[in-house]
MMTF fields as JSON, N, C-alpha, C and O atoms, coordinates in Angstrom:
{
  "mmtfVersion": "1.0.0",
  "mmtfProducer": "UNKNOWN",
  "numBonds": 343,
  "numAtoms": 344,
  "numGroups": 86,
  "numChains": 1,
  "numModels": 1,
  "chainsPerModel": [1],
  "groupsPerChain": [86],
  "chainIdList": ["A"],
  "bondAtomList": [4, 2, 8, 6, 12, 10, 16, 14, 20, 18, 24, 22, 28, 26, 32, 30, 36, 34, 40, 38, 44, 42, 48, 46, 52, 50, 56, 54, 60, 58, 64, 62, 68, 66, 72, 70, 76, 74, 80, 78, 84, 82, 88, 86, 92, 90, 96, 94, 100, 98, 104, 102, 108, 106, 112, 110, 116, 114, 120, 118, 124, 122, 128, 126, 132, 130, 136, 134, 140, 138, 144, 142, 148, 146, 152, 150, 156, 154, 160, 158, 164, 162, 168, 166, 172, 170, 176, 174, 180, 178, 184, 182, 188, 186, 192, 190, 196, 194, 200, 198, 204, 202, 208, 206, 212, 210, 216, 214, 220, 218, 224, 222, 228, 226, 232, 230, 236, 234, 240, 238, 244, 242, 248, 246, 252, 250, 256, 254, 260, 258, 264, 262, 268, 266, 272, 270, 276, 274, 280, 278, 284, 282, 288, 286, 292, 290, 296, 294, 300, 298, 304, 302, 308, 306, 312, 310, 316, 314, 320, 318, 324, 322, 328, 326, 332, 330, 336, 334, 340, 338],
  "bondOrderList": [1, 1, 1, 1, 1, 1, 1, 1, 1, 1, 1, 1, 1, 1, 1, 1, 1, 1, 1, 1, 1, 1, 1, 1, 1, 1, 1, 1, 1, 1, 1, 1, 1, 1, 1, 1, 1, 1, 1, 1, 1, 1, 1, 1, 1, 1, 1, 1, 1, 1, 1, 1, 1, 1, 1, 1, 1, 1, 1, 1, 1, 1, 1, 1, 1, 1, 1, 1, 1, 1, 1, 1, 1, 1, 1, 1, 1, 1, 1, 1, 1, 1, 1, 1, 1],
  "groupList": [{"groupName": "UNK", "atomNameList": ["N", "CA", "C", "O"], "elementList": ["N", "C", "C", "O"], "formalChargeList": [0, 0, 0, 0], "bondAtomList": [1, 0, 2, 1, 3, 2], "bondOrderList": [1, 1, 2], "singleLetterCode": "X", "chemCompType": "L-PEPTIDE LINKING"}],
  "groupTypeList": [0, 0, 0, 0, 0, 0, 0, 0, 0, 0, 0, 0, 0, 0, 0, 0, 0, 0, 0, 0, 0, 0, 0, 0, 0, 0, 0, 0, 0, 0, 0, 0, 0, 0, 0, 0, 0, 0, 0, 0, 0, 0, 0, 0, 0, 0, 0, 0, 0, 0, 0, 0, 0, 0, 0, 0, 0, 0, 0, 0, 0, 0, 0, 0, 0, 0, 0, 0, 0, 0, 0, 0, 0, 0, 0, 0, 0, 0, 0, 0, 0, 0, 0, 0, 0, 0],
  "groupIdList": [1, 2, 3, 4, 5, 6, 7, 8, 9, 10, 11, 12, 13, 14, 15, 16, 17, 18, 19, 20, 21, 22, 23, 24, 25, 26, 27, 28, 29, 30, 31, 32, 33, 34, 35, 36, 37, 38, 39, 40, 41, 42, 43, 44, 45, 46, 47, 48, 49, 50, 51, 52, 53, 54, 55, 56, 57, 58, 59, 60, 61, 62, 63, 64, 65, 66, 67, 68, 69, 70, 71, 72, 73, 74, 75, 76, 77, 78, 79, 80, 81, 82, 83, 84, 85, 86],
  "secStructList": [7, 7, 1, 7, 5, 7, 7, 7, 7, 6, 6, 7, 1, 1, 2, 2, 2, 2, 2, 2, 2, 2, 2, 2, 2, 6, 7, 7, 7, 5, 7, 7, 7, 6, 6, 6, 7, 2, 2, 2, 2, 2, 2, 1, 2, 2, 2, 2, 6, 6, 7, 4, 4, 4, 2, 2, 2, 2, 6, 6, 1, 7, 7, 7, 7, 1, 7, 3, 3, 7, 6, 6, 7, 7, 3, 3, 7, 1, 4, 4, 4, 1, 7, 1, 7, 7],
  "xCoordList": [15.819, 14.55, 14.677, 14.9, 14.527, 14.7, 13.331, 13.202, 12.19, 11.171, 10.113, 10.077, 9.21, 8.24, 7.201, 6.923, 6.594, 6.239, 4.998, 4.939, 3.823, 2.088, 2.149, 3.338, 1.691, 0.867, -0.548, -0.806, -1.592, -2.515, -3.609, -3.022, -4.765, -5.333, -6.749, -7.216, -7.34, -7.584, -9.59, -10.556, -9.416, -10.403, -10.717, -11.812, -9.995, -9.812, -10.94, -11.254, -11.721, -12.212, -11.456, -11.843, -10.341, -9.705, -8.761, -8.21, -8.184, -7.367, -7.449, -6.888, -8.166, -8.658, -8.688, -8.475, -9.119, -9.009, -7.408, -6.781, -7.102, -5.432, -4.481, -3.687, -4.747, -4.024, -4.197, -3.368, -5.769, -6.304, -5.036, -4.405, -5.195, -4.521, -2.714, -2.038, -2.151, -1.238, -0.691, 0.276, -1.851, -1.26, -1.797, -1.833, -2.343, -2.682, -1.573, -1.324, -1.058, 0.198, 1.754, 2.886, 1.457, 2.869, 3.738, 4.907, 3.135, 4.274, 4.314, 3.439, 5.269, 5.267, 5.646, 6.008, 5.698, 5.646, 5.902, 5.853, 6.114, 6.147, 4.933, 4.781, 4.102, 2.714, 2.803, 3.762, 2.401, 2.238, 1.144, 1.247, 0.346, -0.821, -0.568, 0.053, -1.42, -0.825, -2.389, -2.53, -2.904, -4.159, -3.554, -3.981, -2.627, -2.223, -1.197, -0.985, -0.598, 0.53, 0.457, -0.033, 0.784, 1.275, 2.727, 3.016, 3.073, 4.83, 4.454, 4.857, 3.323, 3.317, 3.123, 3.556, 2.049, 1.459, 2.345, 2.037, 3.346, 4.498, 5.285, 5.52, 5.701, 6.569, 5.324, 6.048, 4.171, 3.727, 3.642, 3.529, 3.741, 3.42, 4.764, 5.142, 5.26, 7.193, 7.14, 8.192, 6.759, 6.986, 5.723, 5.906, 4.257, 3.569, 4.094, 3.908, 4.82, 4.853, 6.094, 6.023, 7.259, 8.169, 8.3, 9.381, 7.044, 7.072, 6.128, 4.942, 6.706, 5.433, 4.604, 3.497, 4.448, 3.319, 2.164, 1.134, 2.498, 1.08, 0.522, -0.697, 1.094, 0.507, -0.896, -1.519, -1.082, -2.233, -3.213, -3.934, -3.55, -3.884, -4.15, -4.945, -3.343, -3.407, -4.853, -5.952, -4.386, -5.286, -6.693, -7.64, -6.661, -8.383, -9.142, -10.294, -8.004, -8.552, -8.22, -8.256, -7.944, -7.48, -6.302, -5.469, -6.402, -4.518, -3.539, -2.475, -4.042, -3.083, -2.797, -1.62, -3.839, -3.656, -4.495, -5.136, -4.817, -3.177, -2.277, -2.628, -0.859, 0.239, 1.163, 1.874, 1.592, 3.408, 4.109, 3.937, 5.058, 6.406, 7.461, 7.677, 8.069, 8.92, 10.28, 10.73, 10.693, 12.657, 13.055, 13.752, 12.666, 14.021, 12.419, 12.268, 11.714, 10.993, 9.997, 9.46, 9.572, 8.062, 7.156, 7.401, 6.038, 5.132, 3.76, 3.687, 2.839, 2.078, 0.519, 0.473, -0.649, -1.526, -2.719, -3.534, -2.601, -3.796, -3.342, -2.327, -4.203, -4.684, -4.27, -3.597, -4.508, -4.166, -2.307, -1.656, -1.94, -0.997, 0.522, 1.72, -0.271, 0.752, 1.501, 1.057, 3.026, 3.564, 3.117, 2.642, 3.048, 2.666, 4.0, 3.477, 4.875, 5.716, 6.912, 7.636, 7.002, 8.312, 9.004, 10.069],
  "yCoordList": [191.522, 191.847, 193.227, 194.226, 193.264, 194.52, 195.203, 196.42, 194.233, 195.088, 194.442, 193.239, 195.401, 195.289, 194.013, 193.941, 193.042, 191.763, 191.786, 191.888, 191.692, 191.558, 190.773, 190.458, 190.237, 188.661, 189.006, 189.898, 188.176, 188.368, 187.028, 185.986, 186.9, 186.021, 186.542, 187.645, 185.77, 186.085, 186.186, 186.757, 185.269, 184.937, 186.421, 186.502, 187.147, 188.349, 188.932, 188.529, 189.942, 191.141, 192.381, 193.275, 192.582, 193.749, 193.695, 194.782, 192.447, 192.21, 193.394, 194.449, 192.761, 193.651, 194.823, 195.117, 195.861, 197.223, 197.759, 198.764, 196.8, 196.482, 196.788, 197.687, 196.135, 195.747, 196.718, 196.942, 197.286, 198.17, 200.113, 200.92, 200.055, 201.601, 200.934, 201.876, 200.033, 199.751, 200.063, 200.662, 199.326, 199.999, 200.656, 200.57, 201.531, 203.101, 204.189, 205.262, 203.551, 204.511, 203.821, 204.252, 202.838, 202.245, 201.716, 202.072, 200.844, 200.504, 198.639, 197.812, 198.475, 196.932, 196.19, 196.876, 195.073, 193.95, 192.505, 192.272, 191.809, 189.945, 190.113, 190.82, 189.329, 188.564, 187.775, 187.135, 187.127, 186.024, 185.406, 185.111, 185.181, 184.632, 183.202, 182.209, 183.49, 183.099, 181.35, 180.419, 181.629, 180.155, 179.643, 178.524, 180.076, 178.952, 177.912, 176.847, 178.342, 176.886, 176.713, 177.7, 175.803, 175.208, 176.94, 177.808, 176.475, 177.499, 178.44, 178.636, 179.401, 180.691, 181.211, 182.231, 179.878, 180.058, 179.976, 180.422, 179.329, 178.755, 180.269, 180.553, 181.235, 181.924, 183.266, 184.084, 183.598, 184.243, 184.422, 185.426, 182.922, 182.582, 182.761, 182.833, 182.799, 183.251, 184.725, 185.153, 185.435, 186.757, 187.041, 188.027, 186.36, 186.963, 186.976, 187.705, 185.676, 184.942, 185.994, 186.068, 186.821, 187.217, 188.606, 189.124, 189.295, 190.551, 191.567, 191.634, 192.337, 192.987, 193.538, 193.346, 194.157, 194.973, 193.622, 193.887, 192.499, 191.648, 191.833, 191.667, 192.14, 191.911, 192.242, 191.617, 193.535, 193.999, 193.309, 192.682, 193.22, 192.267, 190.72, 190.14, 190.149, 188.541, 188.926, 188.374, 190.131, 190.422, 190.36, 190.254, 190.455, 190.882, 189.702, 189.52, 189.06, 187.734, 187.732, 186.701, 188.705, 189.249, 188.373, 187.93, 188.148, 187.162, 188.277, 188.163, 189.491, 190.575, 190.129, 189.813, 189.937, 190.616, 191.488, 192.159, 191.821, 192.086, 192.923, 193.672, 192.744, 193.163, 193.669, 192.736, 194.773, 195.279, 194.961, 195.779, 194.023, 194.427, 195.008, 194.766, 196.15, 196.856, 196.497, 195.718, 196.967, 196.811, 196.984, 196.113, 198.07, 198.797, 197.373, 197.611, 196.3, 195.744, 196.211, 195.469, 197.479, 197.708, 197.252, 197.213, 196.922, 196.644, 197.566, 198.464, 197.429, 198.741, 197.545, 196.614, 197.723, 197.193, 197.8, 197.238, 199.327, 200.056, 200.987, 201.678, 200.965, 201.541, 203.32, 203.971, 203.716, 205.366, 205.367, 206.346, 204.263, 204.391, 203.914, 203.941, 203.483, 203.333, 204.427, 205.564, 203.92, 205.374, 205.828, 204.859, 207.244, 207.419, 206.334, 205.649, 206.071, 205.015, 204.68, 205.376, 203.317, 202.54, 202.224, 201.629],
  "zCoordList": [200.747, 200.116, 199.477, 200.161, 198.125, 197.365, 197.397, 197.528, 197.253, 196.715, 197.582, 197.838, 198.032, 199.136, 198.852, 197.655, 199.63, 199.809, 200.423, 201.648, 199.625, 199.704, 200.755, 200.728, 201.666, 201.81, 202.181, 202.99, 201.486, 201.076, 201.102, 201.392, 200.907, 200.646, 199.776, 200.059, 198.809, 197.929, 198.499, 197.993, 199.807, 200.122, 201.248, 201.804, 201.398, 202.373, 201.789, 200.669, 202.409, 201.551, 201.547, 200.794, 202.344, 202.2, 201.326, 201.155, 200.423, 199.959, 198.412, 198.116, 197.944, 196.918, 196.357, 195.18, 197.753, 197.496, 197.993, 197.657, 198.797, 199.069, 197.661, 197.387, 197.255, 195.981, 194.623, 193.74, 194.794, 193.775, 194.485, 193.802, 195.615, 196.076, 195.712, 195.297, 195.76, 195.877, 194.025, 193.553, 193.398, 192.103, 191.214, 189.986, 192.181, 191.854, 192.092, 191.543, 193.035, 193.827, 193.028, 193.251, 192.22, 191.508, 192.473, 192.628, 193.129, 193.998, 193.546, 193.804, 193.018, 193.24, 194.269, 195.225, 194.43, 195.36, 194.708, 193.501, 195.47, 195.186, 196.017, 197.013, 195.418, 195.647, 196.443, 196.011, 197.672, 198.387, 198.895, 200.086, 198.475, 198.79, 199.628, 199.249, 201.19, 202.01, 202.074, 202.867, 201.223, 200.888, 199.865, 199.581, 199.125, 197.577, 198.031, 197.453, 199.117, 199.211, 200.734, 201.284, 201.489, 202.741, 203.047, 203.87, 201.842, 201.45, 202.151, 203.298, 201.319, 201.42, 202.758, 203.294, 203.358, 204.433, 206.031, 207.136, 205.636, 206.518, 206.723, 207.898, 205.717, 205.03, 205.778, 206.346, 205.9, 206.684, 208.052, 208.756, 208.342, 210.124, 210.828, 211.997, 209.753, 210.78, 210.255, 210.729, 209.793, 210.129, 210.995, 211.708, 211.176, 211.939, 213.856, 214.83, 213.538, 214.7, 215.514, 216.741, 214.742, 215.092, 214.748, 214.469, 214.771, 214.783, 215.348, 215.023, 216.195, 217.398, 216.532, 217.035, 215.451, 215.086, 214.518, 213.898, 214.799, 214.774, 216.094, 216.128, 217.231, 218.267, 219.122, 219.98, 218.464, 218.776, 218.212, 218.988, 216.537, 215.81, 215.812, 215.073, 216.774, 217.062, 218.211, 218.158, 219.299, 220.617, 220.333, 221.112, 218.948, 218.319, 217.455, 217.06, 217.376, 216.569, 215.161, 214.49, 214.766, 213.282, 212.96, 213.751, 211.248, 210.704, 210.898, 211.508, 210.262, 209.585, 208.51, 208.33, 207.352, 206.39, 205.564, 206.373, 204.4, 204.006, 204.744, 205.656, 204.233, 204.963, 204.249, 203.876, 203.801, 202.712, 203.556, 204.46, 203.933, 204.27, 202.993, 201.805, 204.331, 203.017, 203.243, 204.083, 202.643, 202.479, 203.883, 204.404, 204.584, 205.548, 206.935, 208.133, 206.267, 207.163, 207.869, 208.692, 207.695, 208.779, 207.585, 206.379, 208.292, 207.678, 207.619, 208.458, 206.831, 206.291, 206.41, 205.606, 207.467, 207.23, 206.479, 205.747, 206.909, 206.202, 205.131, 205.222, 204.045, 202.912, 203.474, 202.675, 204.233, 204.323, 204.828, 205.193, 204.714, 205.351, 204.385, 204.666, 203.125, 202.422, 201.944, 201.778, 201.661, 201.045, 199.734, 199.142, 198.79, 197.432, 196.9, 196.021, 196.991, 196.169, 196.853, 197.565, 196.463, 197.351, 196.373, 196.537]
}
């Protein structure tokens, strides 16, 4: 993975302002919207399913998203927490 990876849903409300700081700050991504395919959705649930920083997040009832995974793999859920550029 070269370049950092959204997953998202369009139906989210955080998605949005997600996406608005993300390219404010110039950072691109591959898009994954995790409601447009079975695919996308499959392709989320194995990284949710196999990575501790969902864990707290599953505890609360929450999907986790949106979500950046980046290159070196951590993932970025909140808006103050993105880097100024990847």
């Amino acid at each position: 993975m070269n370049q950092p990876v959204l997953f998202f849903s369009e139906l989210c409300p955080d998605t949005a302002p997600f996406v608005a700081a993300l390219n404010a700050r110039g950072i691109g991504y591959e898009a994954v919207n995790i409601t447009a395919s079975i695919k996308n959705l499959k392709r989320f649930l194995a990284l949710r399913d196999s990575h501790t920083a969902f864990d707290a997040r599953k505890a609360q009832g929450a999907i986790g998203i949106p979500v950046l995974q980046l290159a070196d793999d951590s993932l970025v859920f909140r808006i103050e927490d993105l880097p100024p550029m990847v």
